[in-house]
N, C-alpha and C positions, 0 to 999 in steps of 0.2 A: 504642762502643756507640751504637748506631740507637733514637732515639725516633720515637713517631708520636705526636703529641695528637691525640684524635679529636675531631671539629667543634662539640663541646658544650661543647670547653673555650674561656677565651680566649685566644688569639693573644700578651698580654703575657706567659704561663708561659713560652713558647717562650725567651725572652731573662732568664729567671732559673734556667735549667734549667744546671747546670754538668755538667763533665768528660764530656758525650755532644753526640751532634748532632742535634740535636732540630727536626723539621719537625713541621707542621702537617697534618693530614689535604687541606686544601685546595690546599696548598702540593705537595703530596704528589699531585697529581690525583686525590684518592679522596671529592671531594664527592658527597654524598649516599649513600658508601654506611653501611650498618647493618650491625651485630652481625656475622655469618658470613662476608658478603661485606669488609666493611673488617679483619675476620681474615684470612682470606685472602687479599686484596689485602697487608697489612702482612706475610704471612710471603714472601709472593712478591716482595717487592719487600725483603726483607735486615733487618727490623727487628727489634729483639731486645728492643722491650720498647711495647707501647698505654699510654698514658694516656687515663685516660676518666672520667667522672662518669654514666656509665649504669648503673644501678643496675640491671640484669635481666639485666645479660652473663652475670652468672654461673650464672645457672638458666637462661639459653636456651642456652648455650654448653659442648660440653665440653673446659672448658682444659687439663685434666689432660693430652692429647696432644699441645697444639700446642708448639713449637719458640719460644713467645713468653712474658714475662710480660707479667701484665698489674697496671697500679697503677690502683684505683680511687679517686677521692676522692668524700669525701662531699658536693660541691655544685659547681657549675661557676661561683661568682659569683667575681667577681673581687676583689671588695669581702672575701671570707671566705678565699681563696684564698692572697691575698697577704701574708699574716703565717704561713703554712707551709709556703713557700717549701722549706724548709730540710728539713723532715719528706722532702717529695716529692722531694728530691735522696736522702737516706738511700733511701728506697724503690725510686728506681729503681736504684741502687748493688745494694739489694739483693733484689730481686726473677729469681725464677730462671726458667728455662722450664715453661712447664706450670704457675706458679701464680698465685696472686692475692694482693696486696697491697692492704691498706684504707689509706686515710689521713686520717684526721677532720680537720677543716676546720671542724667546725660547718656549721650547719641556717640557711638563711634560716626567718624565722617569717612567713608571710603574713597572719598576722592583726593587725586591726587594735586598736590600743589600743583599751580601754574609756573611756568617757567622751564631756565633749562637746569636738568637733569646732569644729575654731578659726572657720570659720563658724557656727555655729550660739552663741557666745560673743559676738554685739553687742549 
């Protein structure tokens, strides 16, 4: 089985991804491309399954046709990533053509604590 990580993920997934051959969108020469176009690059080039963390492929895209799954996770940090290692193997195992698979990861939180600020504490 053919992976493609698409370039929003990091580069470390590549080397915990087991029993497929798992390349990089960049690795792949498909930098820069988005949604349609890196579909289509990744069904023309033999992949049988995107990984990606772009949360809008699925309402811009109709997957239902293409010849590819596709596994989405829920955050491209590396930090949140790397303790689901294990989910995202199951996923690409079992993700079929034409669908979509979620894989929760957890949400970075951008906000900041309340309170005061280790500056503002002298």
């Amino acid at each position: 089985m053919r992976v493609l990580l698409d370039e929003n993920l990091p580069h470390r997934l590549r080397n915990e991804l087991t029993g497929c051959e798992a390349f990089t969108a960049t690795y792949a020469g498909f930098s820069g491309l988005k949604n349609g176009a890196l579909l289509r690059a990744a069904i023309d080039a033999g992949f049988d399954v995107l990984v990606t963390a772009d949360q809008t492929l699925q309402y811009e895209q109709n997957l239902v046709s293409l010849p590819v799954g596709v596994v989405l996770l829920s955050t491209n940090l590396w930090e949140l990533i790397r303790f689901h290692t294990m989910k995202i193997n199951l996923a690409i195992e079992a993700v079929t053509a034409g669908t979509l698979l979620q894989v929760e990861c957890g949400r970075f939180n951008r906000r900041r604590p309340r309170g005061p600020t280790p500056s503002s504490q002298r």
